[in-house]
C-alpha positions as CSV (number, residue, x, y, z in Angstrom):
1,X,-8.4,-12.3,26.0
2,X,-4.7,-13.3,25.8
3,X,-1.7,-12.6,28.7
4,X,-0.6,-9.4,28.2
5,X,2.7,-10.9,27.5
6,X,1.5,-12.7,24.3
7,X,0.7,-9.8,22.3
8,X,2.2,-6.9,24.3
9,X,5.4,-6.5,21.3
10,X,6.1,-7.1,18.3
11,X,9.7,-8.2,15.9
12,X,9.8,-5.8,12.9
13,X,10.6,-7.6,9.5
14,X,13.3,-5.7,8.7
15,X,14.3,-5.0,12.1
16,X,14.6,-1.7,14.0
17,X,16.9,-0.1,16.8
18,X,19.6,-2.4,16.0
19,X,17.0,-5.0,15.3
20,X,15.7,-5.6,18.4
21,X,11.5,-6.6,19.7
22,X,9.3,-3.6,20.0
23,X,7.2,-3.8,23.3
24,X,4.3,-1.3,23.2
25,X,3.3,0.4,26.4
26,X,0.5,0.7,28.7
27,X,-3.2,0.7,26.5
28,X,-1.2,1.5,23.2
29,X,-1.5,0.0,19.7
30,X,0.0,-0.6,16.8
31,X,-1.6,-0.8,13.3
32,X,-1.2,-1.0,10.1
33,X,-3.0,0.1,7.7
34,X,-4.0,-0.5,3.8
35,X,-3.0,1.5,1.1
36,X,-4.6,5.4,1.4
37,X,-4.6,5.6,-2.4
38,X,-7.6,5.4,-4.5
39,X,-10.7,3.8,-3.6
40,X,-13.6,1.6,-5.1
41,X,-17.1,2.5,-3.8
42,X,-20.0,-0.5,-3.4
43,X,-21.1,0.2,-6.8
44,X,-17.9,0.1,-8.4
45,X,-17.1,3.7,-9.1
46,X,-13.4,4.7,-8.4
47,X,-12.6,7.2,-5.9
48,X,-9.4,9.4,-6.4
49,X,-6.8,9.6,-3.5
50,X,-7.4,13.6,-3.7
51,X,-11.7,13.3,-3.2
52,X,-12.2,15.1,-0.2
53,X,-14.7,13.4,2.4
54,X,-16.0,14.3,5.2
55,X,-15.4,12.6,8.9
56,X,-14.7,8.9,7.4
57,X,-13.0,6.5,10.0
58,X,-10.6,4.4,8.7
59,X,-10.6,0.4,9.6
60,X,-6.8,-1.0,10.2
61,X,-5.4,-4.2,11.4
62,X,-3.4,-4.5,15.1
63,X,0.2,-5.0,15.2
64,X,0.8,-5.4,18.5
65,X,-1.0,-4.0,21.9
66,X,0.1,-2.8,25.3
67,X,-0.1,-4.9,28.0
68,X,-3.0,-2.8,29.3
69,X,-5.1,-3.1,26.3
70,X,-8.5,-5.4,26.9
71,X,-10.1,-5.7,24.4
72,X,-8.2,-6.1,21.5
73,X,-5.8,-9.1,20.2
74,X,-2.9,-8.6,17.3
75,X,-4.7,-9.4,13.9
76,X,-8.3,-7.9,14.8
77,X,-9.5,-5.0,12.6
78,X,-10.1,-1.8,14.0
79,X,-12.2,1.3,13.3
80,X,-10.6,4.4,14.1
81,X,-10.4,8.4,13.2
82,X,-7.0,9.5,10.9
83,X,-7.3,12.5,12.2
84,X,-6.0,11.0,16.1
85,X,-3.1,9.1,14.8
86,X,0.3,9.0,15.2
87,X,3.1,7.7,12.1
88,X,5.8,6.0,12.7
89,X,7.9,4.2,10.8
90,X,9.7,0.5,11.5
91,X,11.6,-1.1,9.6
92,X,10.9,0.6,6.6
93,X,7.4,-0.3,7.0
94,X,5.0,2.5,7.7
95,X,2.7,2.1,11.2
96,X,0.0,4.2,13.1
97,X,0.5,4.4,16.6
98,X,-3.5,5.0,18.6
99,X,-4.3,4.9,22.2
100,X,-7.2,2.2,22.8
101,X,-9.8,5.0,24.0
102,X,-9.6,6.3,20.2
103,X,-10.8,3.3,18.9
104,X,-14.2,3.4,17.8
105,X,-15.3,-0.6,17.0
106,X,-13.4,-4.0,16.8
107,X,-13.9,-6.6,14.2
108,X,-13.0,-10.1,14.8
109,X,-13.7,-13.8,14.2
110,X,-13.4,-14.4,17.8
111,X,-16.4,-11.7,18.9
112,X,-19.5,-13.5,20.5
113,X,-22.7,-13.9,17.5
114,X,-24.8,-11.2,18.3
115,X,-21.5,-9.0,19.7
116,X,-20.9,-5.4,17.7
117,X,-17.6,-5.4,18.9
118,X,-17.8,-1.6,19.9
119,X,-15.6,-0.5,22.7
120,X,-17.4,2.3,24.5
């Protein structure tokens, strides 16, 4: 784990609120997330933006984290529901704002061999 003050904000590109740091609170994140557009399955077939599907989590990569989050580090890949999400937008760049409770596994380099990475 890093000291919460090491990955508790964040500096928009573009800046935001007169382009000043954005410090996220207590156990919240930020991610981003790829493009929501069309999709290629494992065998190669190409799924439209408009298929509907089921209950499918979503993975994204963390922004930045509160200084109460434990178990995650800016740059680790999370999985996560769309459905609990809120969207904000900084510096012209879209983000999803989640509480760490709604994430439902970590992926990262820096996970012990052997480690699923869920956070229970």
């Amino acid at each position: 784990m890093t000291s919460a003050s090491s990955n508790a904000s964040f500096a928009p590109q573009n800046g935001t609120a007169a382009g000043l740091p954005i410090k996220m609170l207590n156990d919240r994140i930020l991610v981003s997330i790829g493009e929501e557009g069309e999709r290629r399955s494992s065998g190669g077939i190409l799924i439209p933006a408009t298929a509907q599907v089921g209950k499918r989590l979503t993975w994204a990569e963390i922004v930045a984290a509160g200084p109460n989050v434990r178990n995650m580090e800016p740059g680790d890949q999370v999985l996560f529901n769309p459905e609990d999400r809120y969207e904000v937008e900084v510096g012209g760049i879209d983000y999803i704002i989640l509480r760490e409770r709604d994430i439902h596994a970590v992926a990262a380099e820096r996970l012990e061999e052997g480690s699923t990475g869920l956070y229970l």
